[in-house]
C-alpha positions in Angstrom: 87.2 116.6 101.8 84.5 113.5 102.1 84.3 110.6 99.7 80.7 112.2 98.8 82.6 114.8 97.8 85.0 113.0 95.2 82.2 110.5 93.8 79.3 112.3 92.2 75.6 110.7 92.6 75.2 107.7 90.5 73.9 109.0 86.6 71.6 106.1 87.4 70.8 103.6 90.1 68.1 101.0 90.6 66.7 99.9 87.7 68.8 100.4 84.4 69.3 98.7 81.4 72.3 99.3 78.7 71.1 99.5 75.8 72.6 98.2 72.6 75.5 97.1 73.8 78.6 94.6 72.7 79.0 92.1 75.4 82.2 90.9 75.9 83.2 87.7 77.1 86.5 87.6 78.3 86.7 83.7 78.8 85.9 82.8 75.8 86.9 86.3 73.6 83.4 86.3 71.6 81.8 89.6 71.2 78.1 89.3 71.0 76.6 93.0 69.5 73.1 94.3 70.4 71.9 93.3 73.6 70.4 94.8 76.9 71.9 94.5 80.2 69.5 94.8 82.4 70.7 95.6 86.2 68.2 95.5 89.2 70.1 96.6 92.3 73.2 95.3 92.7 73.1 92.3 90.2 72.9 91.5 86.9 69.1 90.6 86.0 69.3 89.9 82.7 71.1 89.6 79.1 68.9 89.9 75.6 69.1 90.6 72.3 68.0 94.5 72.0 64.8 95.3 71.4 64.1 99.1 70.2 60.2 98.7 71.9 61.6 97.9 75.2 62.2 98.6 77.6 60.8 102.8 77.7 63.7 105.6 77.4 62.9 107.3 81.1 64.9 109.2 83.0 66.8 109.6 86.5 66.4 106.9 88.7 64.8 103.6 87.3 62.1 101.6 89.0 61.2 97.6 87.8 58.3 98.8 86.1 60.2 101.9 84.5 63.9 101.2 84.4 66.1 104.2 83.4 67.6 103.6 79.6 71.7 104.2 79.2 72.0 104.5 75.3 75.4 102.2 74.9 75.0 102.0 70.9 78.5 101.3 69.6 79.9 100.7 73.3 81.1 97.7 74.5 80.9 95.8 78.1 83.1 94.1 80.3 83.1 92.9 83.8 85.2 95.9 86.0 88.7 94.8 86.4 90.8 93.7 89.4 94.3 95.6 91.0 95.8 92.7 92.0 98.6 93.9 93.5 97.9 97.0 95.3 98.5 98.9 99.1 95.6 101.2 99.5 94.9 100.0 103.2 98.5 101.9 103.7 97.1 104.5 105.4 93.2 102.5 105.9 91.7 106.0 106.9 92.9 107.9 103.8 91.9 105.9 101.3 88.6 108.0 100.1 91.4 109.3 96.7 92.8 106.3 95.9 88.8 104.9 95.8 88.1 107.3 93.5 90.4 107.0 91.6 90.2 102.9 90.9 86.6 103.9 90.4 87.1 106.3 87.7 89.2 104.0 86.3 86.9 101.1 86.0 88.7 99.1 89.1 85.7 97.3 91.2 87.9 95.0 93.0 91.9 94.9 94.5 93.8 92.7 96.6 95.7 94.2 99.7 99.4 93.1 99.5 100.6 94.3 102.8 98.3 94.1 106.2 98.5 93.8 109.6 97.1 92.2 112.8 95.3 95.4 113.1 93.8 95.7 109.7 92.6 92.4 110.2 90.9 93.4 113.0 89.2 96.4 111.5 87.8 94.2 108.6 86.7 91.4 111.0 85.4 94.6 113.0 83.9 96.0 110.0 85.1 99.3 110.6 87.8 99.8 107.1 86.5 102.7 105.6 84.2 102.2 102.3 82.8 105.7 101.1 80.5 105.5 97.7 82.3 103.4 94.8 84.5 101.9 96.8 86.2 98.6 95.1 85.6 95.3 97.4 89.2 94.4 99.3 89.4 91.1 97.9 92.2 89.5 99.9 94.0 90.8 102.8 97.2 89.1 104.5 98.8 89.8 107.7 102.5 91.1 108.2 105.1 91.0 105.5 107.1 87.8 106.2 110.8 89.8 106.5 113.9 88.3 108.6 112.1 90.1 111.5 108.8 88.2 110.9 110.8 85.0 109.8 113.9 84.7 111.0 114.4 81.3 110.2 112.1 78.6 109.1 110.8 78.1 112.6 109.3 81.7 112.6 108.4 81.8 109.5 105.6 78.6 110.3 105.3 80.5 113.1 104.6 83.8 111.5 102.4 81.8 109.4 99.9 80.1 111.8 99.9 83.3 114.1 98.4 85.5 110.6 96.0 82.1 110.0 94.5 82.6 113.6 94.3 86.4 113.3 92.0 85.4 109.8 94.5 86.1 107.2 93.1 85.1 103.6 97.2 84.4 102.3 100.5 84.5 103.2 103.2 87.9 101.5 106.8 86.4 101.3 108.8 89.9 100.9 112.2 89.6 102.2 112.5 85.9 102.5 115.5 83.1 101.8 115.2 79.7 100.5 114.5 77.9 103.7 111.9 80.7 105.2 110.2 80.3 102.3 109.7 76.9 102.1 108.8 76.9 105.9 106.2 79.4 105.3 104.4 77.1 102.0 104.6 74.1 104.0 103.2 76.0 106.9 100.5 77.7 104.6 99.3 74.6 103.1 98.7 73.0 106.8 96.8 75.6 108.2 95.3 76.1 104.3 97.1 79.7 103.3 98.5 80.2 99.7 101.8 81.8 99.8 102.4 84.3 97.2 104.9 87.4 96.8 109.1 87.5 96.1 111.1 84.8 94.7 114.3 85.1 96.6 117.1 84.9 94.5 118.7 82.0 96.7 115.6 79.3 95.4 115.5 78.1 92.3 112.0 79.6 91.1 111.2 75.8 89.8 111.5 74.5 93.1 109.4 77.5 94.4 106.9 76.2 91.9 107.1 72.7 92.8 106.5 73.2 96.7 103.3 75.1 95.9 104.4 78.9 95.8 100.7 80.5 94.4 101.7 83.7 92.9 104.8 85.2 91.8 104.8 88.7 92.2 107.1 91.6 89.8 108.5 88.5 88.2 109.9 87.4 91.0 111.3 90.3 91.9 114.7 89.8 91.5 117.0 87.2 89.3 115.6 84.0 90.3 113.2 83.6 87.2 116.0 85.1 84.9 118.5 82.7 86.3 116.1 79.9 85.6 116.3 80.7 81.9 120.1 81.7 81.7 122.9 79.3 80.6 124.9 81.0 83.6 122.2 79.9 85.8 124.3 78.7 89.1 127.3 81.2 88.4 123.7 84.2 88.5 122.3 82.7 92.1 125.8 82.4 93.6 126.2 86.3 92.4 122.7 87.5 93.4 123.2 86.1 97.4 120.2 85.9 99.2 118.7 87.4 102.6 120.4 85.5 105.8 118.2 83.7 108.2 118.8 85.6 111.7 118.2 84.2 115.6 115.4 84.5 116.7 114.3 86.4 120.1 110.9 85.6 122.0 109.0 88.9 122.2 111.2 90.6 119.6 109.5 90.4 116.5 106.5 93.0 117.1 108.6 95.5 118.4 111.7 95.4 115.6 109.1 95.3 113.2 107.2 98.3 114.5 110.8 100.0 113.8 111.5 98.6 110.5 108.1 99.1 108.6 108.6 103.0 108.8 112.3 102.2 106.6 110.7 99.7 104.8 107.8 101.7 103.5 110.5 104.3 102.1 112.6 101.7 100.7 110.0 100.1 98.4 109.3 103.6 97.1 111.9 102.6 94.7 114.2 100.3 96.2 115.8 100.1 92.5 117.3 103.8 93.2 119.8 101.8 95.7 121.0 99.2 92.6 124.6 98.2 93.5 127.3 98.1 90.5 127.6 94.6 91.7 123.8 93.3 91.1 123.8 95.7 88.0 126.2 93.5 86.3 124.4 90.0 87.5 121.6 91.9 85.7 123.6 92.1 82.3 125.0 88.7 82.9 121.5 86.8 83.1 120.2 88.8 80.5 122.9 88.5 77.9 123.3 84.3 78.8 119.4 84.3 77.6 118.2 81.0 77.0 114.9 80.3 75.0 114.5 76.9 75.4 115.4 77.6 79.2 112.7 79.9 79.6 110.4 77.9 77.5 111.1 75.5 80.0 110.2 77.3 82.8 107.4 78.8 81.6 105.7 75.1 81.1 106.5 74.0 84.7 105.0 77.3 85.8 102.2 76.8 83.4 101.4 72.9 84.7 102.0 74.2 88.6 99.3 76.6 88.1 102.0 79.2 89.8 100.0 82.8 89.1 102.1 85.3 87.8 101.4 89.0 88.4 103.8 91.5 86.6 103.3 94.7 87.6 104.9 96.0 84.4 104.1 99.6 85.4 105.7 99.3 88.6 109.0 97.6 87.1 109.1 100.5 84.8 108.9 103.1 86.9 111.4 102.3 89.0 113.8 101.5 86.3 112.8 104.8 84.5 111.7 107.2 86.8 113.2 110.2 85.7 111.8 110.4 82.0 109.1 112.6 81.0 106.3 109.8 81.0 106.9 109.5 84.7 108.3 112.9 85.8 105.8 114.6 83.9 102.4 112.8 84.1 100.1 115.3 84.2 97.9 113.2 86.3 100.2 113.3 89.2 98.1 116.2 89.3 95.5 113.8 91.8 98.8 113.2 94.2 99.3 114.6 97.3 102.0 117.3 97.6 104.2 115.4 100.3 104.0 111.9 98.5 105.2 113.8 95.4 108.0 115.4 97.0 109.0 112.0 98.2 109.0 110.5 94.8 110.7 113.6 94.0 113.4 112.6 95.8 113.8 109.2 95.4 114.1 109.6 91.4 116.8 112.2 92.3 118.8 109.5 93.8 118.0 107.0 91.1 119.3 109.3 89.0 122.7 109.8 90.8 123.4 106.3 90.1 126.2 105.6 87.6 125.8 105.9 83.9 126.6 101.9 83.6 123.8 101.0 86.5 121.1 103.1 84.5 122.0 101.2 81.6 122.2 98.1 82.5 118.6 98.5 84.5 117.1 99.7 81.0 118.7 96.6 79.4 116.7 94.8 81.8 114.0 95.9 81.1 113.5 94.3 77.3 114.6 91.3 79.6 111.4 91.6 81.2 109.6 92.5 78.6 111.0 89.3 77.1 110.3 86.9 80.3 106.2 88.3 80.2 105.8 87.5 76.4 107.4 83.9 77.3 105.4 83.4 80.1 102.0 84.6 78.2 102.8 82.2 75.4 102.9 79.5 78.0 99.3 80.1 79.3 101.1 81.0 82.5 98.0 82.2 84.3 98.5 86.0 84.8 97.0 88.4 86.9 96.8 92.5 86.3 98.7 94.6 88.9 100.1 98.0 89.6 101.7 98.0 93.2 99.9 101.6 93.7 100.2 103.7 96.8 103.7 103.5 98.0 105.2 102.7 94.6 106.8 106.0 93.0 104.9 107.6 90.1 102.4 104.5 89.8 99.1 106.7 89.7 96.4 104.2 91.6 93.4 103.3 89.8 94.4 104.4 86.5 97.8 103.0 86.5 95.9 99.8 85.9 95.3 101.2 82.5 99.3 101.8 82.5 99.9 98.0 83.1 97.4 96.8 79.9 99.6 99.2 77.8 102.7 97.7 78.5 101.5 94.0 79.0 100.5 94.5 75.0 104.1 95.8 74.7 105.7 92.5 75.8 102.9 91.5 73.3 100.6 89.8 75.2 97.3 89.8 73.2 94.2 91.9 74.3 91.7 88.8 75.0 94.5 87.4 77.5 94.9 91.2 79.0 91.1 91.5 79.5 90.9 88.3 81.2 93.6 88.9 83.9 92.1 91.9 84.6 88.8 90.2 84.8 87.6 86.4 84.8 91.2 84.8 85.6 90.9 87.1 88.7 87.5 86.2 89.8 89.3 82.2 88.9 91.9 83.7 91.3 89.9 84.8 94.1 87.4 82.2 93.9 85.0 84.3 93.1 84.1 83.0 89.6 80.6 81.9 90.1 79.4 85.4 91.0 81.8 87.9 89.1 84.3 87.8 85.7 81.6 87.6 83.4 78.6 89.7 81.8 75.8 87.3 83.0 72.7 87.3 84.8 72.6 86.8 88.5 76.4 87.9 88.4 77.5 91.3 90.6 76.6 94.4 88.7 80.4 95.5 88.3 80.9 96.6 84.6 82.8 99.0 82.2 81.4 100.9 79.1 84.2 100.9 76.9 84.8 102.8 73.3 85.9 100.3 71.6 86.4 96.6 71.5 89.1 95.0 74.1 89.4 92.0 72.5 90.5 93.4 69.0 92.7 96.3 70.4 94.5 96.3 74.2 94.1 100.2 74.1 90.1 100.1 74.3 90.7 98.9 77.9 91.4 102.4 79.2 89.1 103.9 76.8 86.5 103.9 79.9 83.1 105.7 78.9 81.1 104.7 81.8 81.6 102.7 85.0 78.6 100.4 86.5 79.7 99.7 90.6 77.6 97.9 92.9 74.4 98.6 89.8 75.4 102.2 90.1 76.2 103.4 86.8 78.1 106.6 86.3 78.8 108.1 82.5 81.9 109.9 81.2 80.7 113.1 82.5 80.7 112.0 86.5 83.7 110.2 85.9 85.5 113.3 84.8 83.6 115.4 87.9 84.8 112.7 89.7 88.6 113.6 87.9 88.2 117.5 88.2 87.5 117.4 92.4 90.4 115.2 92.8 92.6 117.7 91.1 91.2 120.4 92.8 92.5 119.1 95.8 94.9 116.0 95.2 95.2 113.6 98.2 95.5 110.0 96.8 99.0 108.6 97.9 
């Protein structure tokens, strides 16, 4: 099955103006009711109060002189969001799902969190696959830095200035210690590559965010930002260990890490369904030694280092819960492909084999995280909105983004600063904020039609009614063709 075949023609193209719309600025929060959006191609031409005389109500595809008239009375519109934390250049020539998916969902744009010296070739080579809707690939890295990649803190500056020549737009710390990470930001900032990813639980996630550590990704990860905020905080670190630096061999690295991505790619399935009793009680220990002035703390350093922070609340939960019914049962695992299902299948059969006390003390957790997002939110932490999709277990790509508002509103962060991860802090993020993150003329024609208003309610964000890609504007209808092909033969991953 073709990407044609998932994505529907455009319900209008060329020339189109919404109508009587509520424009949403997610910057600044204000809702500005009644205006046209006019889009010419691929941009935004213009943004005016509405005006029943013009332009005329045609239909089918719009020219300049006769643009084609989308009735949004009572809708509102925001700029289409960002998965900033995604993996759907896993498998680069399978993607055509997992598009149209993110494009149902109102996703436009993503940044690829695992990449390759080969997938940096194919984008430099212009051959990555981008059937109709596609969302732009926003950032793309080279190999994972692991203890294969960066042994020590020699290969990891190494690893570093070998993914800047091979045109790298950042640096992924996975499974890094103290001093490979601090090799690989020093590195990074030489050859000018932010480092984002894991917080190893060997650093202190201050001095992380001192040296220049861009993004913190899963909240950290592991224990270091919970150590950070615990009166236990050295007696945590000294329990949680860290990953040991290894020797390094000339000509090694390629080939062991050939052998280990196969491994690793299974592990981060849900490497939480291999929680030792050991780091199940450092978990209860951090959390119960809770500190709010601590975190407070923290969450100011983070806040005046400008270190990003992208939860990936969906992706925490289903791995510390992915046997219950909202997981096990989603009906839209029904857009899944039958072997990716059997292997989350599986994986959640072994989570659940774990001891009672492990499960427990991983859902007692996970108020802790909860806990450490609301914190960090208060703080004006910049945030960004991210699901981990394709590879993750039960994280549905595309709409899982809609997953992640949900539960960022459960830690109660508030709607306005939900939108604007998902939105203009991203375009901030990727630089991009002269040209997308905002409802304004000249800007990319990359929009959501939404039921009801995002900044007043953090559940209007998945109430999607129509989705504007590239000027292409699609209603509720194609979206749900779009839905029903998908289902009739599921292959997103």
């Amino acid at each position: 099955m073709t990407a044609a075949s998932y994505v529907p023609a455009p319900t209008a193209a060329g020339s189109v103006v919404l109508a009587d719309v509520a424009v949403v600025d997610p910057a600044s929060g204000e809702v500005t009711a009644h205006q046209d959006v006019r889009l010419e191609g691929e941009r935004i031409a213009s943004v005016a109060a509405h005006d029943d005389r013009s332009p005329d109500r045609s239909h089918g595809e719009g020219s300049a002189a006769s643009p084609r008239v989308v009735d949004a009375s009572g809708l509102f519109v925001v700029p289409a969001y960002v998965d900033s934390h995604a993996h759907p250049l896993n498998d680069p020539d399978d993607v055509d799902a997992t598009y149209a998916l993110m494009l149902a969902a109102g996703v436009a744009g993503y940044r690829q969190m695992s990449g390759s010296d080969e997938l940096l070739a194919r984008r430099a080579a212009g051959t990555l696959r981008t059937p109709e809707g596609s969302p732009r690939l926003l950032a793309l890295p080279g190999d994972l830095l692991t203890p294969i990649t960066a042994p020590d803190a020699k290969g990891a500056a190494a690893s570093v200035r070998h993914q800047a020549e091979h045109g790298a737009d950042f640096i992924k710390a996975g499974f890094t210690n103290r001093s490979t990470l601090l090799a690989a930001i020093a590195e990074g900032e030489r050859v000018g590559l932010d480092v984002v990813g894991h917080v190893p639980d060997d650093i202190d996630a201050r001095e992380a965010s001192d040296a220049g550590m861009h993004c913190m990704e899963h909240l950290g990860t592991g224990v270091a930002l919970y150590a950070a905020s615990s009166r236990r905080e050295q007696q945590v670190r000294k329990n949680a260990g860290g990953v040991p630096s290894l020797p390094r061999i000339p000509g090694l690295a390629p080939i062991a890490n050939r052998i280990f991505q196969p491994f690793l790619m299974k592990l981060v399935v849900n490497p939480v369904a291999r929680t030792s009793a050991k780091t199940a009680e450092n978990y209860r220990l951090v959390d119960r030694t809770f500190d709010e002035q601590r975190a407070a703390s923290l969450a100011e350093l983070l806040a005046a280092n400008s270190t990003w922070q992208c939860p990936t609340l969906i992706r925490v939960h289903t791995q510390q819960f992915p046997g219950t019914p909202r997981h096990r049962d989603d009906p839209r695992k029904r857009f899944i492909a039958p072997d990716v299902l059997a292997v989350w299948e599986s994986v959640t059969d072994t989570f659940e084999e774990l001891p009672a006390p492990t499960r427990e003390a991983l859902a007692e957790h996970w108020e802790a995280q909860l806990r450490m997002t609301r914190v960090l939110a208060d703080a004006d932490v910049p945030m960004l909105t991210g699901t981990d999709s394709n590879g993750a277990s039960w994280v549905i790509p595309g709409l899982g983004l809609h997953d992640e508002f949900a539960l960022l509103a459960e830690a109660g962060v508030s709607p306005t600063k939900i939108l604007r991860a998902a939105t203009s802090d991203a375009a901030r993020f990727f630089g991009r904020e002269d040209r997308s993150g905002t409802v304004r003329p000249g800007f990319e024609a990359d929009l959501v039609l939404l039921g009801g208003d995002p900044t007043a309610d953090a559940a209007a964000l998945a109430d999607v009614r129509g989705v504007v890609r590239d000027g292409a504007y699609r209603d509720r209808a194609a979206l749900d063709e779009t839905l029903e092909r998908l289902a009739a033969r599921p292959t997103a991953r």
